[in-house]
C-alpha positions, 0 to 999 in steps of 0.5 A: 220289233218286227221279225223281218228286222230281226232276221237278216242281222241274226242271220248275219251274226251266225254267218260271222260266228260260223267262219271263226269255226272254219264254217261257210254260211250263206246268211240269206233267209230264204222264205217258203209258202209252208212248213212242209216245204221248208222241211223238205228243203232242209231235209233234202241238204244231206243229198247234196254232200259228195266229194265235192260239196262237205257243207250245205247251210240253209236259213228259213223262215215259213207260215206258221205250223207245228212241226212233231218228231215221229214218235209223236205221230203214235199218240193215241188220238194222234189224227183228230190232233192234226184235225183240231191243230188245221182248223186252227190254222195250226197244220202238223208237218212231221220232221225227220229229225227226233224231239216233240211238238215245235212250233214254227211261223213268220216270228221264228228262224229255222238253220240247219247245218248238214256236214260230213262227218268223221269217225271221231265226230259224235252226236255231242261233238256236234251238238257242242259246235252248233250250241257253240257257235250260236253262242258266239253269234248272240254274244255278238249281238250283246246276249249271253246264252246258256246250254241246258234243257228248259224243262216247261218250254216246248220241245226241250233238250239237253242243248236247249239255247236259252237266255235267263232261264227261258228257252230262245232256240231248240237244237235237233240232230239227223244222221245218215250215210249219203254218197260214200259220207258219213253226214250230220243235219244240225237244225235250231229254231228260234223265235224272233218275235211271236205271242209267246202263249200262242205258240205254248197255246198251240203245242199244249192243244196239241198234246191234249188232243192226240192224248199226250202228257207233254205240257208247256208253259209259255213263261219258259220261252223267250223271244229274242225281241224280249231278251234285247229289250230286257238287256237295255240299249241291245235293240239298237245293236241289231237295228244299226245292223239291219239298217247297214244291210238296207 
């Protein structure tokens, strides 16, 4: 299935899930022409939290790219990597927020969720609200997803989304103080429909380029168009939504 037909109802379905959990998503998938300009659009989300404004939600999807944590631009060989990964049409953007190499294209989602966040709120409490309502998003579309890191995929994590055993979504977290608040970023991407060893391709260059130990493999990861196929008549589920949408 074409990723534009998965989008917008996965949108859809987190918009619904996030309002069971007192939440505000709007579920429109805004596009960039590059994965820098995505991350800074997201990153940019915690500046606008003030008195007025507790919540910024922000959908996006961009061109392929690979997206590293910070500690990863201390590898050894870490610039010719980013020489190899651009010639390969494969530009490195380096986020803000921690984990390893991840990549991000036309066939992958991106949200991020930036909130206040009280005393009480710590980085689990918020992990455990976005796995959870992610979770009730994809039950909604016939999917039971499991938290827990998939080791062999790309960029794993204690809060890894997967189905059977194969990591769907990543989940990363940013905090800082803005405007008097204390604000969490929480951010997932997904892939919705992608060549899986490319993507694993990709992120393995990656590290054997800039002289990393991580590998992946792409038998860890799933799409979210194979685990709809894999669960039967599911694809219909999400066809009959996106049709309603237009």
């Amino acid at each position: 299935m074409r990723p534009d037909r998965l989008a917008r109802p996965l949108a859809a379905a987190i918009a619904a899930a996030a309002r069971v959990h007192g939440l505000t998503i709007d579920p429109c998938v805004e596009g960039f022409t590059t994965a820098a300009e995505g991350l800074e659009r997201q990153e940019r989300l915690s500046d606008e939290i003030d008195d007025g404004c507790r919540l910024r939600t922000l959908l996006w999807q961009v061109p392929q790219a690979l997206t590293v944590g910070r500690s990863d631009t201390h590898l050894p060989t870490f610039a010719a990597a980013t020489q190899r990964l651009a010639a390969e049409n494969w530009p490195v953007v380096v986020r803000r927020s921690g984990g390893a190499a991840c990549p991000v294209s036309p066939g992958t989602f991106q949200i991020a969720l930036a909130r206040t966040a009280g005393a009480d709120f710590a980085i689990d409490a918020a992990y455990r609200e976005f796995s959870t309502m992610i979770g009730d998003a994809l039950a909604s579309i016939g999917l039971v997803a499991t938290i827990g890191e998939v080791a062999e995929a790309f960029c794993p994590g204690r809060f890894d989304i997967q189905i059977d055993g194969r990591k769907l979504g990543g989940v990363s977290q940013h905090w800082c103080e803005r405007n008097g608040h204390r604000i969490v970023t929480t951010a997932a991407s997904f892939v919705l429909a992608e060549d899986l060893p490319e993507l694993t391709r990709a992120v393995n260059l990656f590290y054997e380029s800039a002289g990393g130990a991580k590998r992946c493999s792409a038998n860890a990861v799933i799409s979210l168009d194979l685990a709809l196929r894999d669960f039967g008549s599911k694809p219909n589920v999400l066809c009959h939504r996106a049709d309603k949408m237009g």
